[in-house]
C-alpha positions in Angstrom: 105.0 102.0 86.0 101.3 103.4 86.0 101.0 106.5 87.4 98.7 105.0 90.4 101.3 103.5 91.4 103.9 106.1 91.3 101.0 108.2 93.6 100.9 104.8 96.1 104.5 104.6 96.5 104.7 108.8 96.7 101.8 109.7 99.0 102.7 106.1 101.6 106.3 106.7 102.1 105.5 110.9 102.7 103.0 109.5 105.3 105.3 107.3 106.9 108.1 109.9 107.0 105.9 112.6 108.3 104.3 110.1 110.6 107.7 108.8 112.1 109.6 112.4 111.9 106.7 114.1 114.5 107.1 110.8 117.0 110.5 111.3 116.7 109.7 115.7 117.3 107.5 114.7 120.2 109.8 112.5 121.9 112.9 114.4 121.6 110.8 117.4 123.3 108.3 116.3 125.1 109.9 113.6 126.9 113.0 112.4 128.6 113.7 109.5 126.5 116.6 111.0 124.9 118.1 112.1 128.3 121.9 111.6 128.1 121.8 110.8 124.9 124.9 113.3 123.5 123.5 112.8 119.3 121.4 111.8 117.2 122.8 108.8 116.6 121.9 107.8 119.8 118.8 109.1 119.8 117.7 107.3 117.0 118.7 104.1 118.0 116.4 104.8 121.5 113.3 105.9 119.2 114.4 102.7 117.4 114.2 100.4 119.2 112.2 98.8 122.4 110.8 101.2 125.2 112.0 100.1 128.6 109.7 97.7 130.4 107.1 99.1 132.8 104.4 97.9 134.4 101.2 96.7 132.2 100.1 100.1 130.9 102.3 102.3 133.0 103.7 105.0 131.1 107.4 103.8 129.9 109.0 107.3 128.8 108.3 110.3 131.4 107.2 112.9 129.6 107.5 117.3 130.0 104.9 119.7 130.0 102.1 119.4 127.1 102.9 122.5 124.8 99.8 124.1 124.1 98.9 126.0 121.5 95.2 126.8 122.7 94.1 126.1 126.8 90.9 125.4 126.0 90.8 123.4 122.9 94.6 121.8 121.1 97.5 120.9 122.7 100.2 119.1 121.9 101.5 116.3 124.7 103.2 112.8 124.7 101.0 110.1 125.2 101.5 106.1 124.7 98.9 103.8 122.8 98.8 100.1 123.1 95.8 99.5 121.6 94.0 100.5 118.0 94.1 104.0 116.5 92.3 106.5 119.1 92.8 104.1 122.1 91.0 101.1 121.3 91.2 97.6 122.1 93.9 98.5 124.2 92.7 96.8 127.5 92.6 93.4 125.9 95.2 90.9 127.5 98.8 91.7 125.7 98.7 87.9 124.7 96.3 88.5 122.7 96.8 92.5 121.5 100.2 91.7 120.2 99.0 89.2 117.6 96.0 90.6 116.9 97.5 94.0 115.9 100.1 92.0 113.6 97.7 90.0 112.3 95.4 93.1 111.4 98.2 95.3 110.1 99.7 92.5 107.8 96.3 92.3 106.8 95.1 95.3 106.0 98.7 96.0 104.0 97.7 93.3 101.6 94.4 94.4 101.6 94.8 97.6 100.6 97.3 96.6 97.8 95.2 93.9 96.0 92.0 96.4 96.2 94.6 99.3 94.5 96.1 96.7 92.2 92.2 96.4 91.0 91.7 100.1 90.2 91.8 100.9 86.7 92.8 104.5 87.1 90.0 106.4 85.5 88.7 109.4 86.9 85.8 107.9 88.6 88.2 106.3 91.1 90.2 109.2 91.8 89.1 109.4 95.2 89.7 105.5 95.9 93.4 106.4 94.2 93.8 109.0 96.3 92.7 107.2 99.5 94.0 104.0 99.3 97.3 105.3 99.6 96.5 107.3 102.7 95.0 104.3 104.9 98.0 102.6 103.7 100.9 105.2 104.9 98.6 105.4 108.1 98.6 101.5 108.5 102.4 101.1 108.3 103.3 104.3 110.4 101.5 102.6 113.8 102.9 99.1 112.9 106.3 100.2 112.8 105.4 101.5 116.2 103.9 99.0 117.4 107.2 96.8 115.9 109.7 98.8 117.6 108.4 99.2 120.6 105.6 97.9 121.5 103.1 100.7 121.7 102.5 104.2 119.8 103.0 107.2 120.1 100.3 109.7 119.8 100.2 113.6 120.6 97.3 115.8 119.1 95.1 116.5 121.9 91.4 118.0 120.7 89.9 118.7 123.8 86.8 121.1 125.3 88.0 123.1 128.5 89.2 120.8 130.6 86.2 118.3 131.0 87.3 114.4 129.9 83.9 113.9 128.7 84.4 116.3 125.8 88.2 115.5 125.0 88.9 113.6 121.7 91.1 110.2 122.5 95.0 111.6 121.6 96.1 110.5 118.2 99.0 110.9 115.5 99.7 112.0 111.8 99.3 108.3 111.1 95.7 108.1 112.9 94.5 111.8 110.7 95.8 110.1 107.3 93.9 107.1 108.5 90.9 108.7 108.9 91.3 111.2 105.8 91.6 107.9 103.5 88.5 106.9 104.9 86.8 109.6 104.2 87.1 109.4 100.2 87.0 105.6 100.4 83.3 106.7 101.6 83.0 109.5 99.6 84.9 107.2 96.4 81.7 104.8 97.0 79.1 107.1 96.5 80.6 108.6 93.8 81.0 105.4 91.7 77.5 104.7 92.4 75.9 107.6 91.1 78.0 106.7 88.0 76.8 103.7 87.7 73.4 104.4 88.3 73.2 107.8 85.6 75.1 105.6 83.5 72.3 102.7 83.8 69.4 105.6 83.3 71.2 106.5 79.9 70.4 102.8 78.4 67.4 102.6 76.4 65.0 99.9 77.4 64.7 97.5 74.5 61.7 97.8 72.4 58.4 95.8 73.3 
């Protein structure tokens, strides 16, 4: 097996794990979803498996206190998402969410794969091969959400004071690897073109 691929398979399921381990954190202790539950059998089979029904965008799980770790700026507090990373899309009709979102995940999985599978491994790509893997592990930790139960779980709250204009949309490990991947997809882009274009510079124009 290349070594890209051992890096995929390495950096997506550590993304996952981390990903599912703090929803599990965050609902364990800032919730009352695992009320009565007496171990961590049962436990798991509640963050397992499907939230009990509310109304459309009531909150299903009550949850504690935030726990905050500045007043004015970070917190950490249970909050549910049933749209796209960050809140979005998450007014559209469930009819049409719930496909949409499987459609999109299933999408971007393959996606992502065939555009690694392309990658050559050289050291030009490095921040493709680094990124790729990233989106990825992001991508799966919200579907598996969304899969289980119908929504996701999200908890880092960036916020100014206490003013809603200037507070970030809550999100996840899965959202920050998202966005992370991004980043040196963008950055992976630039880079290759400057290669290309110093190494189009270098070739002599032929004679006249």
């Amino acid at each position: 097996m290349q070594k890209k691929w051992v890096l995929l398979v390495a950096v997506t399921a550590t993304i996952i794990a981390l990903d599912q381990w703090t929803k599990y954190l965050v609902l364990r202790d800032l919730t009352y979803a695992f009320e009565g539950a007496s171990d961590f059998g049962a436990r798991l089979k509640i963050f397992t498996h499907d939230a009990p029904q509310a109304g459309l965008y009531e909150q299903h799980y009550r949850s504690k206190p935030p726990y905050v770790i500045s007043q004015d700026f970070f917190r950490f507090r249970y909050a549910e998402n049933p749209g796209a990373a960050f809140g979005l899309f998450r007014n559209l009709p469930e009819g049409l969410r719930g496909p949409l979102f499987h459609l999109v995940s299933i999408g971007a999985v393959f996606l992502i794969l065939h555009y690694f599978r392309k990658l050559q491994g050289t050291k030009q790509e490095a921040w493709a091969i680094g990124g790729l893997p990233l989106v990825l592990g992001g991508a799966i930790g919200n579907y598996i959400d969304r899969l289980s139960r119908g929504f996701v779980i999200d908890f880092i709250d960036a916020h100014w004071k206490e003013d809603p204009s200037l507070a970030w949309p809550a999100f996840n490990i899965a959202d920050s690897a998202i966005v992370v991947g991004v980043i040196m997809l963008f950055i992976d882009s630039y880079v290759r073109k400057e290669v290309k274009d110093t190494k189009k510079a270098a070739i002599p124009e032929p004679a006249k």
